[in-house]
C-alpha positions as CSV (number, residue, x, y, z in Angstrom):
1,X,-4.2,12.2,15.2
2,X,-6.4,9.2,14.7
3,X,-8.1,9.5,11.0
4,X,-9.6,6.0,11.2
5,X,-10.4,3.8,13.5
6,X,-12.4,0.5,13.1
7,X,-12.8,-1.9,15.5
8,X,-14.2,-5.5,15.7
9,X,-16.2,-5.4,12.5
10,X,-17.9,-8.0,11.7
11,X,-20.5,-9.0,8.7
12,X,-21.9,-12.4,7.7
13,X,-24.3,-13.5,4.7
14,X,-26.6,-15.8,3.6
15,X,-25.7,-17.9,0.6
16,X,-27.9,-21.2,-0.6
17,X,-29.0,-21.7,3.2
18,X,-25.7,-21.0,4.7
19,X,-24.2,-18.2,7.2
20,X,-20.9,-17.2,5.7
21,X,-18.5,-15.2,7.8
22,X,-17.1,-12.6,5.4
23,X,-15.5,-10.7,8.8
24,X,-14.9,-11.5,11.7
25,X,-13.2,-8.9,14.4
26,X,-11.7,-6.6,12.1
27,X,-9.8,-3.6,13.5
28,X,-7.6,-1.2,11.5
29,X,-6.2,2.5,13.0
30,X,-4.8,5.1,10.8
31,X,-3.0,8.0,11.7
32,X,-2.2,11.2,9.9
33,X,0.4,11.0,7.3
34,X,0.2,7.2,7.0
35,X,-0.1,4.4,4.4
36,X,-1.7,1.8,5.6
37,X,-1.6,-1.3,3.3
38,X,-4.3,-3.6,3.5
39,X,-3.4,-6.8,1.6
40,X,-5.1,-10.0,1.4
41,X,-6.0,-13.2,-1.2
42,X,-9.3,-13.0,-3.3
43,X,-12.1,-13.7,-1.1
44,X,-10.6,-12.8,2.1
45,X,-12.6,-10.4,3.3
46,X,-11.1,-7.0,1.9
47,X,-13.5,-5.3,0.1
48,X,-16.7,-6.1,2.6
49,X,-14.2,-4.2,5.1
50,X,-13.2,-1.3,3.0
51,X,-17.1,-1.4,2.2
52,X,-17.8,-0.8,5.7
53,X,-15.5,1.8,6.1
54,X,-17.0,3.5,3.1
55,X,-20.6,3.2,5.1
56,X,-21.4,1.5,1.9
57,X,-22.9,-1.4,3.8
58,X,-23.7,-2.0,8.1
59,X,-21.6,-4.1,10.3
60,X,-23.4,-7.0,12.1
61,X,-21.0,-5.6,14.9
62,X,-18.0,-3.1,15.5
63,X,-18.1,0.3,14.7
64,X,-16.2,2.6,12.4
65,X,-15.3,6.2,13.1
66,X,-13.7,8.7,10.4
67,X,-12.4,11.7,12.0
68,X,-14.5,10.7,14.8
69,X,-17.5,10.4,13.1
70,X,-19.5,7.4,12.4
71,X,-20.5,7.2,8.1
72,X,-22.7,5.0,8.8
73,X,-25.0,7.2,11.3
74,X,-23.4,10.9,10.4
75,X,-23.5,11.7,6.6
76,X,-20.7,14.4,7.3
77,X,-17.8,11.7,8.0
78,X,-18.3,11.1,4.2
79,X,-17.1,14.2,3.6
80,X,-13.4,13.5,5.1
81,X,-13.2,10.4,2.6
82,X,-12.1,10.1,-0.8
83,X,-11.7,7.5,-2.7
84,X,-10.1,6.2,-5.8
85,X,-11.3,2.8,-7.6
86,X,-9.7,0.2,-9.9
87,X,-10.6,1.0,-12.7
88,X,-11.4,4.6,-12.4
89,X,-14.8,4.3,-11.9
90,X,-14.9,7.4,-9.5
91,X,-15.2,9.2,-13.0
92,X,-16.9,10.1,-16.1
93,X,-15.1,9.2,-19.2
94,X,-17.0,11.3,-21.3
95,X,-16.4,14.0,-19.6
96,X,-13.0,16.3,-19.3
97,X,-11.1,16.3,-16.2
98,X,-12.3,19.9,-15.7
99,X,-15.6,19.0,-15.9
100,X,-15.3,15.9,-13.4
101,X,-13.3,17.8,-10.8
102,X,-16.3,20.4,-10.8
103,X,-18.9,17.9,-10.7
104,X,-17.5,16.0,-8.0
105,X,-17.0,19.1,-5.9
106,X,-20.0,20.1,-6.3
107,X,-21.5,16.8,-5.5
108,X,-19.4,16.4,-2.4
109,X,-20.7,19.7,-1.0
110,X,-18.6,22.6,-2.7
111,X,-19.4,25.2,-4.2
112,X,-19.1,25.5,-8.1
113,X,-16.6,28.5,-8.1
114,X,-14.7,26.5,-5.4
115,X,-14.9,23.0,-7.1
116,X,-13.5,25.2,-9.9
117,X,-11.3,26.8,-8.3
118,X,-9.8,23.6,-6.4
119,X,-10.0,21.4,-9.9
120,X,-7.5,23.8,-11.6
121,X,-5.0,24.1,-8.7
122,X,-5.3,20.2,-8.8
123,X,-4.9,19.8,-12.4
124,X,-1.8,22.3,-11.9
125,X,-0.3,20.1,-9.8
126,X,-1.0,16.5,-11.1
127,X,0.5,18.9,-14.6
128,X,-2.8,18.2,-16.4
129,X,-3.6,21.6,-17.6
130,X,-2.8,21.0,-21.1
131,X,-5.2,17.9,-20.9
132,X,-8.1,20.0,-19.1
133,X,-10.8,19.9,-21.6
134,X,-10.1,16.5,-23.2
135,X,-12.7,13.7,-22.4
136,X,-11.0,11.6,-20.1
137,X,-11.9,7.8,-22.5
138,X,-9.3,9.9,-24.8
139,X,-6.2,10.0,-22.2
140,X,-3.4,8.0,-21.3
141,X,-4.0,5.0,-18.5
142,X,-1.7,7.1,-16.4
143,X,-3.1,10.3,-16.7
144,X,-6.5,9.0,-16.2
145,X,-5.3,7.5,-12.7
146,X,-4.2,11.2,-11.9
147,X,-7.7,12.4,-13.1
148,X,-9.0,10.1,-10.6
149,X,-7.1,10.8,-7.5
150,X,-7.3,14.6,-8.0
151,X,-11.1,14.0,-8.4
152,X,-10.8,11.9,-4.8
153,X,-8.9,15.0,-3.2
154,X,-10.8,17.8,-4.5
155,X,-13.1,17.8,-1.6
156,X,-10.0,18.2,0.6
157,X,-10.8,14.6,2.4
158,X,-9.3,13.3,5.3
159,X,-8.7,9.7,4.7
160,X,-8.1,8.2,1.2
161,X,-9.4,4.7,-0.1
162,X,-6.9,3.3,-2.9
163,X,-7.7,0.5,-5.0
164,X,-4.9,-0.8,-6.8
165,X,-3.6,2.6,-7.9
166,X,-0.7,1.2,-10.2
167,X,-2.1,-1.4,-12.2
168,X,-1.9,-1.4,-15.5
169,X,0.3,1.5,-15.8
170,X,3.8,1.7,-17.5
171,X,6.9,2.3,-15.6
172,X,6.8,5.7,-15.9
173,X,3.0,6.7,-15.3
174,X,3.7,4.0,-12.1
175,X,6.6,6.2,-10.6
176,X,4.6,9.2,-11.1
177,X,1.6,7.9,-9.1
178,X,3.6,6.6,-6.2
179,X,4.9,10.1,-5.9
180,X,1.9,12.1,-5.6
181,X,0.9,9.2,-2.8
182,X,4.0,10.0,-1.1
183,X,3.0,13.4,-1.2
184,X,-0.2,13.1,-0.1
185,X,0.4,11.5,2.8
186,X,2.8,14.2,3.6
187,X,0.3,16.5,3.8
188,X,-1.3,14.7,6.6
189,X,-4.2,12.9,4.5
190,X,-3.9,9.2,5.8
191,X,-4.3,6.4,3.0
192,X,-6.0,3.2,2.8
193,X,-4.0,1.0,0.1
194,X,-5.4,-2.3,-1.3
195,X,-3.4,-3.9,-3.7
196,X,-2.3,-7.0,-5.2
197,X,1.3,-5.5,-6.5
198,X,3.1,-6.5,-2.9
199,X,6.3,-4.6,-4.4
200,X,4.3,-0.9,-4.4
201,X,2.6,-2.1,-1.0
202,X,5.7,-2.3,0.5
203,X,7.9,0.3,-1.0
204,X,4.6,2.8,0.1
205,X,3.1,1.7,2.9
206,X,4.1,2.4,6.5
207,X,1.9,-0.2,8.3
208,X,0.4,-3.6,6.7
209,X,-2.2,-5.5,7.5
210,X,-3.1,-9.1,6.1
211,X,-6.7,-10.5,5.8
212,X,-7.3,-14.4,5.6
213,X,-10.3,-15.5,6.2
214,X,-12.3,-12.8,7.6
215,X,-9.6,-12.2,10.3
216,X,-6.2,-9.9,10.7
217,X,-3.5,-12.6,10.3
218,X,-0.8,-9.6,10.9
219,X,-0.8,-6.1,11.7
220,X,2.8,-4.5,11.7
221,X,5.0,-1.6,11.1
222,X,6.3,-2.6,7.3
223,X,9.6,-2.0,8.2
224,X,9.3,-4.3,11.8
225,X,7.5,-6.9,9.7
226,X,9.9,-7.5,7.0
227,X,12.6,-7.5,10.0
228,X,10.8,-10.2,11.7
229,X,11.0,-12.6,8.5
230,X,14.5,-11.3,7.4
231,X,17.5,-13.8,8.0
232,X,20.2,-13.0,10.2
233,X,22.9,-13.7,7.1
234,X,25.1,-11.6,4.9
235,X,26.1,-12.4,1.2
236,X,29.4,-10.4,-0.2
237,X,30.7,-11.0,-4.1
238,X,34.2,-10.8,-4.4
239,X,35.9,-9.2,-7.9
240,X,38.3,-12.1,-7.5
241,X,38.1,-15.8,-6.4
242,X,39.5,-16.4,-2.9
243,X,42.5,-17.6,-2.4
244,X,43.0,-21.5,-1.0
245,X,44.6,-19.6,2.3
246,X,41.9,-16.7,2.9
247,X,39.0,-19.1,2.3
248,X,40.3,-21.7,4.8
249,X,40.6,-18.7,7.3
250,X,37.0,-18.4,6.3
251,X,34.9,-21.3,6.5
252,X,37.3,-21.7,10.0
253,X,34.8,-18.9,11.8
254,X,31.4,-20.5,9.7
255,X,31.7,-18.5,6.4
256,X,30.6,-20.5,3.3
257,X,32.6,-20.1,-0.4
258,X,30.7,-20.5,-3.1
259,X,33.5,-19.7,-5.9
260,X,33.8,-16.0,-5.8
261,X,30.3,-15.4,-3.2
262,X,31.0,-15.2,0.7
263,X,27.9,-16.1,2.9
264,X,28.4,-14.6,6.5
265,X,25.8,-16.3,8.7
266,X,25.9,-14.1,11.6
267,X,26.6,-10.1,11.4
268,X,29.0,-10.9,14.2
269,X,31.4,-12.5,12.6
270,X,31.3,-9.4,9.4
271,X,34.2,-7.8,10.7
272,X,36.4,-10.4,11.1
273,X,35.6,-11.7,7.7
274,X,36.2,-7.9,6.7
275,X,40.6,-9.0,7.8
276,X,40.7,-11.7,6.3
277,X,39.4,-10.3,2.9
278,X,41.5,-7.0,3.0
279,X,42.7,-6.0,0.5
280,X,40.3,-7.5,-1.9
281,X,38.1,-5.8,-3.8
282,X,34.3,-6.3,-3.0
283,X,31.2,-6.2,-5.9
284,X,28.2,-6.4,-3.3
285,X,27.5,-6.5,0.0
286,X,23.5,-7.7,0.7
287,X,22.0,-8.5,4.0
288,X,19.4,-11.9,3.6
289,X,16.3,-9.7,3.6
290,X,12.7,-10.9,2.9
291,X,10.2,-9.3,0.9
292,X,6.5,-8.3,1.0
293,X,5.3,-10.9,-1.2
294,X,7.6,-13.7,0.1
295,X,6.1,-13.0,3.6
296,X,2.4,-12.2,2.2
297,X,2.9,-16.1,0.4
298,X,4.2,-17.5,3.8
299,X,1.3,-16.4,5.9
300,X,-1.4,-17.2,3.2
301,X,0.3,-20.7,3.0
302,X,0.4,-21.3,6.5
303,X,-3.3,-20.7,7.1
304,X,-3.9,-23.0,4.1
305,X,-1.8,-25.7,5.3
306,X,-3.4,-28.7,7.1
């Protein structure tokens, strides 16, 4: 089921006399139970789009439809989004988590005893219920990120914005928040992740798309995207060094020896490399695999290059 769907967005401005193209045919789909992560440089065009989708401001052209409803003509799509700022600014700090949750309920169209209601089950779950009536200025960075996406799900929304919901926390508070994402999605919410942390993108997100420009440079499956810019070699460290015989036998069918490192250029030629080393302990075993950021630096790159 289609939770958001954007097509050919577009939205220029007016700066000292000049028509700047912030956007120019953006489309982005998101299905149920998806990450979606939408990554790009400063001043690509990212938060005018996320902007749009939010019906915070009008395209100059394209249209936008949450749940099949557009926010910027039907005030009830806002209802199937939540969203989750850097920052936490979707909360009050002087306030307890208790007493956001219920506010925000309330202001997204609950009733109090359900925006009560749904705030403790939340806090139950996110394990805040020891933390329930203490202003939020007074908690942890990562509790105060949890504060913030059970105030984005209290309304039960549809589609969740995320704005770079790991920075600045510690290792631990990080982990935590990536799992209740994973869960979320799970439960059939789809998400919306901007971020500049290209690790968490990737290990998240099912789909990425890149903004340069005002355009969609790249719009793939994660996994099919990182296979696309993945090399085709293999890299195995040996216990021992090889042997003068084994390592002629070797570099014979195209392996390379690097003192006790193997590089296997083709996955062909892995099993025959496999005899030749028998019985020799192996360390490692890695495949030549590329990375988020290494391909999110390779398309930026390109587009700047002359």
């Amino acid at each position: 089921m289609k939770i958001l769907e954007a097509q050919q967005l577009q939205k220029s401005y007016r700066y000292q006399g000049n028509v700047l193209q912030a956007v120019r045919n953006v489309s982005l789909t998101i299905h149920a139970g998806e990450v979606l992560a939408f990554l790009g440089p400063n001043g690509a065009g990212k938060t005018t789009t996320i902007k749009m989708i939010a019906g915070l401001i009008l395209p100059d052209a394209g249209w936008v439809k949450i749940m099949d409803r557009d926010p910027h003509r039907d005030p009830k799509a806002l209802r199937s989004l939540g969203a989750v700022l850097e920052g936490n600014r979707n909360l009050y700090w002087r306030l307890t988590p208790e007493e956001n949750l219920e506010y925000f309920g309330v202001l997204r169209g609950l009733s109090r005893r359900l925006a009560h209601q749904r705030g403790r089950q939340l806090l139950e779950r996110f394990e805040l219920m020891d933390k329930r009536k203490t202003v939020v200025q007074m908690l942890s960075r990562g509790m105060q990120q949890k504060v913030a996406i059970a105030v984005a799900l209290v309304h039960d929304p549809h589609l969740l914005l995320l704005d770079e919901p790991t920075l600045g926390l510690d290792v631990e508070a990080t982990e935590n928040v990536k799992t209740l994402i994973r869960e979320i999605a799970v439960e059939g919410r789809a998400i919306l992740l901007t971020t500049h942390q290209l690790n968490v993108a990737e290990e998240l997100s099912d789909w990425v798309a890149i903004i340069q420009k005002g355009d969609i440079v790249v719009k793939e499956p994660t996994p099919e995207l990182i296979r696309q810019f993945s090399g085709s070699a293999y890299t195995l460290e040996l216990d021992v060094a090889l042997d003068p015989e084994r390592a002629s036998k070797i570099e014979a069918i195209g392996g390379v020896i690097d003192g006790q490192i193997v590089i296997v250029k083709e996955a062909g030629l892995l099993y025959r490399v496999f005899q030749i080393l028998e019985p020799l302990p192996l360390v490692r075993m890695a495949r030549d695999q590329a990375n988020l950021t290494e391909i999110f630096l390779n398309l930026v790159r390109a587009d700047h290059a002359p």
